[in-house]
C-alpha positions in Angstrom: -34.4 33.4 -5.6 -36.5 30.5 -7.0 -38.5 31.8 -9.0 -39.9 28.6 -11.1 -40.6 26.1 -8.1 -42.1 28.9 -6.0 -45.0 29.9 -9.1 -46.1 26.3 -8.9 -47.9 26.5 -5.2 -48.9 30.2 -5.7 -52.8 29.8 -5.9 -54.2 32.9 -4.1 -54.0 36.4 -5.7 -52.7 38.8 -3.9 -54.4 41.5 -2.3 -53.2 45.1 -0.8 -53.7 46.1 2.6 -56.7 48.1 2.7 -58.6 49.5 5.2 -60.7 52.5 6.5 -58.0 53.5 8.7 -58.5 55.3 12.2 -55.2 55.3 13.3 -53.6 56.3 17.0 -49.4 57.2 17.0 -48.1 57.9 20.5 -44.4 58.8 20.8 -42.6 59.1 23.9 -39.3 60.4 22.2 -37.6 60.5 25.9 -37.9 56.9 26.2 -34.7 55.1 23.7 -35.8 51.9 23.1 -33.3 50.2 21.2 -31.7 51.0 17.4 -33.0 51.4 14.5 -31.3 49.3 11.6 -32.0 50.9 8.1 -33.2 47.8 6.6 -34.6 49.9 3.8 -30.7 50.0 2.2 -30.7 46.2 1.7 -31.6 44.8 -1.9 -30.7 41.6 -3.7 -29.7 41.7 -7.3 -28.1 38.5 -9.6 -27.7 40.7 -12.4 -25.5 43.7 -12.2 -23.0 42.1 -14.8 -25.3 40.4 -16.7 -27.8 42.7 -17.3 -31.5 42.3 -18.4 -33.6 41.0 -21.4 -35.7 38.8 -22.3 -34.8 34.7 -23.6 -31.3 35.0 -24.9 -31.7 32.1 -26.9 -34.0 34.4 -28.9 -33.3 37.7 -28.4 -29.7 37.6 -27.9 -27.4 38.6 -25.0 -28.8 40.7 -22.0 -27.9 44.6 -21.9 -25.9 45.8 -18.6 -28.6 48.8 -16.9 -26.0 49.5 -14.8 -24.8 51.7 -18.1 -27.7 53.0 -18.3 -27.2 56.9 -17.7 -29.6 57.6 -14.9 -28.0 54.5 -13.1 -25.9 56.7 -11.0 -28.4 59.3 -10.2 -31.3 56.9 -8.8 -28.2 55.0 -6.8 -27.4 58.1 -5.5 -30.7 58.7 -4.2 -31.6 54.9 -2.8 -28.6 54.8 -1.0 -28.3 51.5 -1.1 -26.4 50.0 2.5 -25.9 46.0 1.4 -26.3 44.7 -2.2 -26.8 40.5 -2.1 -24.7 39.1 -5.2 -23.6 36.1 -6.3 -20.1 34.7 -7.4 -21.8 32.8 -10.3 -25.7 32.3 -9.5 -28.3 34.4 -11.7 -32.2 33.9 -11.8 -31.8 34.6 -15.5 -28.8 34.0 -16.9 -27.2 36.7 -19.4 -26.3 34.8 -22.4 -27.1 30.9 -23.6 -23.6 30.0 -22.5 -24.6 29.2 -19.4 -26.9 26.6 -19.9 -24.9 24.8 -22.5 -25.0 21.4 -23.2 -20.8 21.7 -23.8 -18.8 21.2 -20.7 -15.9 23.0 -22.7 -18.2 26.2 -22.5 -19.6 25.5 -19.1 -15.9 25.4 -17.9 -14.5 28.5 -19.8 -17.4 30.8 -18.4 -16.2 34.0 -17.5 -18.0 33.4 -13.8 -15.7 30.4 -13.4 -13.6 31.9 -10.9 -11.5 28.6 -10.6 -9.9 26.1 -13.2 -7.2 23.9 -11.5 -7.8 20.2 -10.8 -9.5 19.0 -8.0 -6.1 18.7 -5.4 -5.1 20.5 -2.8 -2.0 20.9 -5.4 -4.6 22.7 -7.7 -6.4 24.5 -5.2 -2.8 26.0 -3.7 -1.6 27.2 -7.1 -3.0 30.8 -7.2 -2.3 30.7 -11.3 -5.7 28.3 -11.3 -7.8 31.3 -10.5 -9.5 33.9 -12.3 -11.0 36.5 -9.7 -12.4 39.1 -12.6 -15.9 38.5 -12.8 -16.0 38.6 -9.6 -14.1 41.4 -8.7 -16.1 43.7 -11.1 -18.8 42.6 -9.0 -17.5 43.8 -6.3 -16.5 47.2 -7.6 -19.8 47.9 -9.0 -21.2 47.0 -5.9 -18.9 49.9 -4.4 -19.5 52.7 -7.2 -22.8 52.5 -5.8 -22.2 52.9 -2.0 -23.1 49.6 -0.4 -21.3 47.1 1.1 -21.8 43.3 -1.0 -23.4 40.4 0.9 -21.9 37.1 -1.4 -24.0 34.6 -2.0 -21.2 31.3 -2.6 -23.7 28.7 -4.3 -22.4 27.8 -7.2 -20.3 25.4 -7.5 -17.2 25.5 -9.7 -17.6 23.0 -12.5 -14.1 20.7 -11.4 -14.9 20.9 -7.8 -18.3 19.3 -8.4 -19.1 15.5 -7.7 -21.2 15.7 -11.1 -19.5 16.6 -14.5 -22.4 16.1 -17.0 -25.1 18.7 -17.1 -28.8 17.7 -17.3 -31.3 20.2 -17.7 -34.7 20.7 -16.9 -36.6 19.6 -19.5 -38.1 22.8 -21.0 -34.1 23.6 -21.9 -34.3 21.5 -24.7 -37.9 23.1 -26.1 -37.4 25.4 -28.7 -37.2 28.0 -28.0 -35.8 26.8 -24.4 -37.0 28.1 -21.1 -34.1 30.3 -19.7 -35.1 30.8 -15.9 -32.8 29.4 -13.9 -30.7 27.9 -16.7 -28.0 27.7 -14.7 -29.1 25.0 -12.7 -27.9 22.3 -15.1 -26.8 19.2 -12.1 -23.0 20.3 -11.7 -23.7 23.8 -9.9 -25.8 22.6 -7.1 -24.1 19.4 -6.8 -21.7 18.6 -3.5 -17.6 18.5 -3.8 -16.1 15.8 -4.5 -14.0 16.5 -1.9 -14.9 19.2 1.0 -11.6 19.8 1.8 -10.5 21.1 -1.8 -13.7 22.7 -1.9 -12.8 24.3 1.7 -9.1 25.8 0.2 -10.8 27.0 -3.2 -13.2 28.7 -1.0 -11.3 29.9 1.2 -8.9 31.1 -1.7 -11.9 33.3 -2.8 -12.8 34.6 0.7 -9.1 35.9 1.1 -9.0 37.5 -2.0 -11.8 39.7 -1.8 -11.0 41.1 1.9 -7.5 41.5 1.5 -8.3 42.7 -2.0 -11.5 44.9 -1.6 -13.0 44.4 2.3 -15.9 42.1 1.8 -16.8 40.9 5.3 -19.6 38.9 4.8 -19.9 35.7 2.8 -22.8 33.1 2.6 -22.6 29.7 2.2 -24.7 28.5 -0.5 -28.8 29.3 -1.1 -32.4 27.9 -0.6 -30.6 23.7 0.0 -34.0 22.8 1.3 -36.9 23.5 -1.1 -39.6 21.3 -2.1 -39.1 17.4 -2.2 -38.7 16.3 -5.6 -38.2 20.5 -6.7 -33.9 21.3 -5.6 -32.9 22.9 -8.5 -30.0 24.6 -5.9 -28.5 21.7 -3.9 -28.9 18.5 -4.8 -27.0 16.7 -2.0 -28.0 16.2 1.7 -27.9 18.2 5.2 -24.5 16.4 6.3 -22.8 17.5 3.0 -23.9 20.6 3.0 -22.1 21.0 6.8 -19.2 19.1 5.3 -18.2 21.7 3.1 -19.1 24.6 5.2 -17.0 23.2 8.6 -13.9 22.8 6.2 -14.5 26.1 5.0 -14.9 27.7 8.7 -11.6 25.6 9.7 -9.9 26.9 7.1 -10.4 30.7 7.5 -10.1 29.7 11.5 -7.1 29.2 10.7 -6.1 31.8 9.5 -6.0 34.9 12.1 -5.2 37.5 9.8 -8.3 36.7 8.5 -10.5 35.1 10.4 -11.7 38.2 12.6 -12.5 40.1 9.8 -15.0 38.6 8.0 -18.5 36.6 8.7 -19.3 33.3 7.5 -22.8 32.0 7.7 -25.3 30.1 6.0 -27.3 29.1 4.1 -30.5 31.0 2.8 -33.2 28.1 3.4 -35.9 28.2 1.7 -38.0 26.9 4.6 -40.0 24.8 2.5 -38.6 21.1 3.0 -40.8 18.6 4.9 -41.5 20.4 8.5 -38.2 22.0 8.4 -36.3 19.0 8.8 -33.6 20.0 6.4 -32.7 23.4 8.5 -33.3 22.0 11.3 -30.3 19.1 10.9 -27.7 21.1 9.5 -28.4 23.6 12.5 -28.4 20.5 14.9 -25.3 18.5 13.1 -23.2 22.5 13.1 -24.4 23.1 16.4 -23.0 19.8 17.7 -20.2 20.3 16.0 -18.7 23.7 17.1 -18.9 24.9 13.8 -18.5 28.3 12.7 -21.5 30.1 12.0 -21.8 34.3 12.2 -24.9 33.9 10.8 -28.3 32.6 9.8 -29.9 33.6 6.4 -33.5 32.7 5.3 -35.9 33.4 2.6 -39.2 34.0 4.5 -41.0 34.8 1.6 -44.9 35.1 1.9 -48.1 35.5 -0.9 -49.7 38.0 1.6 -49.9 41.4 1.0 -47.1 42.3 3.7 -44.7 42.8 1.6 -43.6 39.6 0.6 -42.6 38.8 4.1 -44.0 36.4 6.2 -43.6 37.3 9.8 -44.7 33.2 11.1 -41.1 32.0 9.3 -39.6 35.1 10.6 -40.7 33.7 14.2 -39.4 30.4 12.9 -35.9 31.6 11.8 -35.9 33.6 15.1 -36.1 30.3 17.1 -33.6 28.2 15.0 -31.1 31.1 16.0 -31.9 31.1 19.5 -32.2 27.3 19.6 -28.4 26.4 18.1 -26.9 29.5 17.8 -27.9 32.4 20.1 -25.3 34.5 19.1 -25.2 34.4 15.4 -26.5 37.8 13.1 -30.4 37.0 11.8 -30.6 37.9 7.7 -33.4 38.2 5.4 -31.9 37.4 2.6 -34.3 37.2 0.0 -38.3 38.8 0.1 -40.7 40.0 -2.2 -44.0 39.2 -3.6 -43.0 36.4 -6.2 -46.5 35.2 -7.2 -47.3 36.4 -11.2 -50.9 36.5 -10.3 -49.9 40.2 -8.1 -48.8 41.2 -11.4 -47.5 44.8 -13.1 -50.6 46.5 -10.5 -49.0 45.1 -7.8 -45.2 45.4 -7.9 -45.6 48.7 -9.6 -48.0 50.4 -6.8 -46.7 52.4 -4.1 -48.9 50.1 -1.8 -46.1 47.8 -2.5 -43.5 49.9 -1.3 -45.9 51.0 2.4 -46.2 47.2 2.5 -42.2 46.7 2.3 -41.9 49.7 4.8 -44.4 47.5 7.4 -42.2 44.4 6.7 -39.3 46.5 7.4 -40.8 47.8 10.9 -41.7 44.2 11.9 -38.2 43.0 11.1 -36.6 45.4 13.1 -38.9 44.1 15.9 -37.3 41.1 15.5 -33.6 41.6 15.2 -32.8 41.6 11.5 -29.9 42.7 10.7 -30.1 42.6 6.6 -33.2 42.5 4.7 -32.3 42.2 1.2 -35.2 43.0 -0.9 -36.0 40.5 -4.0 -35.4 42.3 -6.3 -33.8 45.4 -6.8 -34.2 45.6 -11.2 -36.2 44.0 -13.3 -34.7 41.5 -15.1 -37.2 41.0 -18.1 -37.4 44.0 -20.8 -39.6 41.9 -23.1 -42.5 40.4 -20.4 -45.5 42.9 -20.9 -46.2 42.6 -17.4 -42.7 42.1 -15.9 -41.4 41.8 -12.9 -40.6 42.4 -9.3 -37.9 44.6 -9.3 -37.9 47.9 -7.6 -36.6 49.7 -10.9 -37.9 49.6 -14.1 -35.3 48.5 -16.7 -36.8 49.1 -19.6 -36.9 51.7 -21.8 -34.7 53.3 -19.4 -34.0 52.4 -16.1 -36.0 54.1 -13.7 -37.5 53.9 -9.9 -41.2 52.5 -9.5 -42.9 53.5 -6.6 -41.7 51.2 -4.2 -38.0 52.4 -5.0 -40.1 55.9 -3.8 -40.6 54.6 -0.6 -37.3 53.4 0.2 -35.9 56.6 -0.8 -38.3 58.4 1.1 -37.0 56.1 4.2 -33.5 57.8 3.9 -34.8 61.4 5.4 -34.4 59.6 8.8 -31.1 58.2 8.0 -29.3 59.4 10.6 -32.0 58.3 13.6 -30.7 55.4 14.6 -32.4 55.6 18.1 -35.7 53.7 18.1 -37.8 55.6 20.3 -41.0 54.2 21.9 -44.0 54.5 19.6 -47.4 52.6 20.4 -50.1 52.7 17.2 -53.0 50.6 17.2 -53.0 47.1 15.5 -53.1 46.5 12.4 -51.2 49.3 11.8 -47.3 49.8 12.1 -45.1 52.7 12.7 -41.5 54.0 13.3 -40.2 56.4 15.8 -36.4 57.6 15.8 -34.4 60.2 16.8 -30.7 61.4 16.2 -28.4 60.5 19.1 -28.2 64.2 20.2 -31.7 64.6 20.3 -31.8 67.7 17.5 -34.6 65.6 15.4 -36.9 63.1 15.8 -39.0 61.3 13.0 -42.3 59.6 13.2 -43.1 57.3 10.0 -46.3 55.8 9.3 -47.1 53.7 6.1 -51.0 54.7 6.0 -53.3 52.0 4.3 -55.3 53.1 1.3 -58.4 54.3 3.0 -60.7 53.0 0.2 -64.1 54.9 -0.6 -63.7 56.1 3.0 -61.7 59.2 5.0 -58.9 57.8 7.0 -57.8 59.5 10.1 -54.2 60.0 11.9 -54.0 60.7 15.5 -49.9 61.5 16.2 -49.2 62.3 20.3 -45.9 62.5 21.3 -44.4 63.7 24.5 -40.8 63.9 25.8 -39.4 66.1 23.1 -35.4 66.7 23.9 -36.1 70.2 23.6 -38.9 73.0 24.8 -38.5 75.0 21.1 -38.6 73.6 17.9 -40.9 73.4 14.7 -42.6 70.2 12.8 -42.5 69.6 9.1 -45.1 66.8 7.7 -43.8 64.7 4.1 -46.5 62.9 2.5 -45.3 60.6 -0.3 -48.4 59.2 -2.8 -48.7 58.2 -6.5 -49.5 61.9 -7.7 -46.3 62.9 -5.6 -44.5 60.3 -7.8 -46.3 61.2 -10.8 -44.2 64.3 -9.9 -41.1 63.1 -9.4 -41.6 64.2 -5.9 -39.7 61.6 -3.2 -41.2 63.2 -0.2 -43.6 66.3 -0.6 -44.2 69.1 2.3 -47.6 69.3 3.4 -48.0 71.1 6.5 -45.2 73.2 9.2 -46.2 73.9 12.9 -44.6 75.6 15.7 -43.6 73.4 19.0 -43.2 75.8 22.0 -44.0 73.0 24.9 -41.7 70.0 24.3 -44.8 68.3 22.8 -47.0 67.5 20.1 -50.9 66.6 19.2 -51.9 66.8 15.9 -54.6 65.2 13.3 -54.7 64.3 9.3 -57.5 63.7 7.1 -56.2 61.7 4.3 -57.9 59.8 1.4 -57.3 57.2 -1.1 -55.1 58.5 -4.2 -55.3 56.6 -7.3 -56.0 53.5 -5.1 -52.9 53.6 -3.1 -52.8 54.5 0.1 -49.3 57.1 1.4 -46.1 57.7 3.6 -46.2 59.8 6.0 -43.3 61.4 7.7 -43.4 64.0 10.7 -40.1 65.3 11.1 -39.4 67.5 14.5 -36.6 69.6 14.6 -35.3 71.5 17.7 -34.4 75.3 16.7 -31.2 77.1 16.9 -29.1 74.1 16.2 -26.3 73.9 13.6 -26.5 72.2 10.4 -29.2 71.4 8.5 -32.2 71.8 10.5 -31.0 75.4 11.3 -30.5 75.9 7.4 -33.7 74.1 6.4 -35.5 76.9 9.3 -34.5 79.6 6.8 -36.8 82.1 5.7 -37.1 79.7 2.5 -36.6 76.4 2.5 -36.1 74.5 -0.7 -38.5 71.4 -0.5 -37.0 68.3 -1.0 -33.6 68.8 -0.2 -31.6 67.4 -1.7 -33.1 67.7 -4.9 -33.3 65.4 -8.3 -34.8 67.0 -10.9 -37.6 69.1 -9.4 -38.0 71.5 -6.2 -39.9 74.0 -5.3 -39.7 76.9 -2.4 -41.6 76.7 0.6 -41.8 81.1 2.7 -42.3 81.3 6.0 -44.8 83.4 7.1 -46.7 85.3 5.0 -44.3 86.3 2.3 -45.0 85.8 -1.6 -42.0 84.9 -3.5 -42.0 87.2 -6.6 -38.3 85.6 -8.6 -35.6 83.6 -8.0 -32.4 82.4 -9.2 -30.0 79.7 -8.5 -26.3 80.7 -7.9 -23.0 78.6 -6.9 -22.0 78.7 -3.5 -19.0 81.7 -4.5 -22.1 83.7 -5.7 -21.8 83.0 -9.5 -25.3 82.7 -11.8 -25.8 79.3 -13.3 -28.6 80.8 -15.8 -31.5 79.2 -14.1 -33.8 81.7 -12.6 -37.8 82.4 -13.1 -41.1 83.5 -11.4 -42.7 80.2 -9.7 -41.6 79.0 -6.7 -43.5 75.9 -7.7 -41.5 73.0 -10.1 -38.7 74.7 -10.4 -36.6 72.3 -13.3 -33.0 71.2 -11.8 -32.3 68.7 -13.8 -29.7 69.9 -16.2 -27.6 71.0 -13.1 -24.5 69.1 -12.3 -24.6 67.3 -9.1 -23.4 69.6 -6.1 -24.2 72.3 -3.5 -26.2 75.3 -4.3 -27.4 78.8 -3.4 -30.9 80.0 -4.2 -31.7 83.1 -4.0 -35.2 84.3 -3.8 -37.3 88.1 -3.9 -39.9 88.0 -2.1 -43.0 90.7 -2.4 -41.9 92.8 0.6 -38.8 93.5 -1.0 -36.9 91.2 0.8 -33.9 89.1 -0.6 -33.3 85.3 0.6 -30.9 82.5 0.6 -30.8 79.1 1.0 -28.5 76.3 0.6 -29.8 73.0 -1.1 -28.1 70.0 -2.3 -28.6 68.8 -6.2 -28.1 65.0 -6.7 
């Protein structure tokens, strides 16, 4: 991420998407369009290891949130698919170490992942290495599910063609500047010799797969920003495909290795002088043969989609057809950077629908990793800090937009795109599971404003004759509630199709998600549990739920049992915010009396 360089050509505030929505969905869910890539599971974050704070010059070494205690619990629930980290980059760096003025420090840092000359001799002696920063990287990166995307641009200080550091000059102000401290003229400056470089690399690369499966590994980040502002690569185009070729050849080479992982590169900025910087590394690799699995950009925008612009998407999508048609398409970085969009801003749930439309247009276009910037905050000290999807401070904690990602994961499992026409501006997602049982219509609906929106959903071509719809709204008050997704309305489907309206208005100045969710009947597994008598609404739980009867019954008491039947001491008399949260994580029975003397049962999930 470049945080400093980009808040110097920010000048417009950012506004949210607002309108006084009338809104048409129609859904043909007989007609599979394509697949739907879960884009929603892809985050970027520096600072798993070293943690957030404020200036560590002045307040001292960053504290690791990844010990925070509700860490595991909000993983658990995001689900995250890719994770972006870096073997020795950070946006803030962790301690002052690393923007020392003492090259003895700068070369003893515990990111420094190599320390043998700068020979083939050194780079063949496996005793030069030091793989443990970077392999706790990796296993945290595990513990929480996803699969790391590694960022390579950082270069190790006796690799690098420069050897003193110099600073920007707010470094030397007391106190100093931190942001980017890293960047200090030896970690974005070329080899001294590519082919070195290429075996240290390729040293690294081996390691991990045969070590812990990484796959996918990006050569170096944002090479082309402003003239006059490179705070990450200070060398040209042709040394940039210098070092990446040798680094291709050598894992090329190398066939126990070679089909197993992707090399690509190189997160541009798109911001040099039309291009031209992308545009000749594609051109000298392309002309080249050279290796490349991939194309990563940062298509970052000020508008209020997200943080994504979709004219550098269409950009990116042309460099990849252009010189190489079959390499992956990656979003490695996006987000609203500009300061001006503020606390309002990154912590609104319009954020989050925004992300959700970004998502959607992506998947239009072929994405196949969207790594949102960023997943934590990495300020606890700035009043009106920061862009991450969690709070990390006082304790970490989702904001809304982490909601909305969550709330993505109810369609997890449709990964058929299904045909699904809405009028413009407006976006929406239609999927189904690839036997059919359940199809999902998502819309991110606009905050109405002073006005009544109004939803129109057709769709036609159910799998199935027989079957019932559930409707999951997601708003601020939900997440007041702690409430991911929150039922709002259950109809009966008896013809294979579906025409229904909503009525929705603005809630605390956000607009919502909304999720239809049509399940065939007399199916196993969940749907056929979740068509219980009582469901327990939302399943799985947190640290709230309540209990949704069918029909007309009342629910009188209740009481939460282990699956062999055993009391766990919660019981009570309101179906309505029922308190989980002291329950270990697991499978449940509730059991519920209802007014007409019948007993029920149903099976949730507590995470």
């Amino acid at each position: 991420m470049m945080m400093r360089s980009r808040w110097l050509h920010f000048l417009f505030i950012v506004l949210p998407y607002s309108a006084a929505a009338q809104i048409t969905i129609n859904v043909d869910a007989s007609n599979v369009t394509g697949s739907i890539t879960p884009l929603w599971g892809d985050h970027y974050e520096m600072h798993l290891l070293t943690g957030a704070g404020g200036n560590p010059s002045v307040v001292g070494p960053h504290l690791q949130f990844i010990n925070d205690p509700g860490f595991d619990a909000e993983m658990a629930l995001l689900k995250p698919r890719f994770i972006r980290v870096s073997t020795a980059r950070f946006d803030d760096p962790g301690s002052a170490d690393h923007y020392s003025t003492d090259t003895t420090v700068l070369k003893n840092l515990w990111t420094e992942f190599y320390h043998g000359p700068n020979s083939m001799n050194g780079a063949n002696n496996l005793g030069n290495y030091d793989f443990s920063y970077v392999d706790s990287l990796i296993d945290v990166v595990h513990a929480m599910g996803a699969e790391p995307f590694l960022d390579m641009a950082s270069m190790p200080f006796t690799l690098a063609s420069v050897d003193t550091p110099a600073y920007y000059p707010c470094i030397y102000w007391n106190p100093p500047c931190h942001l980017l401290g890293w960047d200090n003229g030896i970690r974005q400056a070329p080899p001294t010799d590519p082919l070195v470089y290429s075996r240290v690399f390729y040293q690294l690369v081996k390691h991990l797969y045969v070590t812990r499966n990484v796959k996918w590994f990006e050569v170096w980040n944002e090479p082309d920003q402003f003239p006059g502002l490179t705070p990450f690569w200070d060398g040209t185009a042709a040394q940039l495909h210098a070092m990446m070729a040798a680094l291709a050849d050598e894992i090329g080479d190398d066939p126990a290795l070679s089909p197993h992982v992707k090399l690509g590169c190189c997160s541009f900025a798109m911001q040099s002088f039309l291009n031209l910087f992308p545009v000749q590394f594609l051109s000298i690799a392309r002309d080249s043969s050279t290796r490349m699995d991939f194309i990563s950009v940062h298509p970052y925008s000020t508008d209020a989609f997200g943080g994504y612009d979709s004219t550098k998407a269409s950009i990116a999508q042309g460099w990849k057809n252009t010189f190489f048609p079959n390499s992956d398409l990656i979003n490695a970085e996006w987000g609203v950077l500009n300061p001006a969009f503020g606390a309002a801003g990154w912590n609104s749930l319009d954020y989050g629908l925004d992300r959700i439309r970004g998502i959607i247009e992506m998947n239009d276009r072929g994405f196949v990793m969207a790594h949102a910037a960023s997943m934590t905050d990495n300020d606890t000290t700035a009043a009106t800090c920061c862009l991450g999807m969690f709070y990390s401070k006082p304790t970490f904690a989702p904001k809304p937009a982490a909601f909305a990602y969550m709330a993505m994961n109810r369609m997890l499992n449709a990964t058929d795109r299904i045909a699904c026409a809405i009028n413009a501006p407006h976006l929406a997602l239609g999927g189904r599971t690839t036997n059919g049982d359940t199809v999902y219509v998502v819309l991110p609906a606009p905050d109405p404003g002073p006005d009544t929106g109004t939803v129109e959903l057709n769709i036609s071509g159910l799998p199935w004759t027989e079957g019932h719809v559930d409707r999951y709204e997601l708003t601020m008050t939900s997440y007041d509630n702690d409430e991911v997704l929150t039922l709002v309305g259950s109809g009966a489907i008896t013809s294979g199709s579906y025409t229904g309206s909503v009525e929705y208005t603005s809630d605390q100045g956000n607009g919502r998600l909304m999720l239809w969710e049509f399940i065939r009947d007399n199916v196993d597994g969940l749907a056929e549990r979740e068509r219980a008598p009582i469901r327990v609404v939302p399943n799985p739980a947190r640290n709230v739920l309540r209990l949704v009867a069918d029909g007309s019954r009342t629910i009188t008491d209740w009481r939460i049992l282990t699956l062999q039947g055993s009391s766990t001491g919660l019981f009570g008399d309101s179906a309505e915010r029922i308190d989980v949260g002291e329950l270990a994580a697991g499978t449940y029975l509730i059991e519920a009396s209802c007014a007409d003397g019948n007993v029920m049962r149903a099976v949730w999930m507590k995470q």
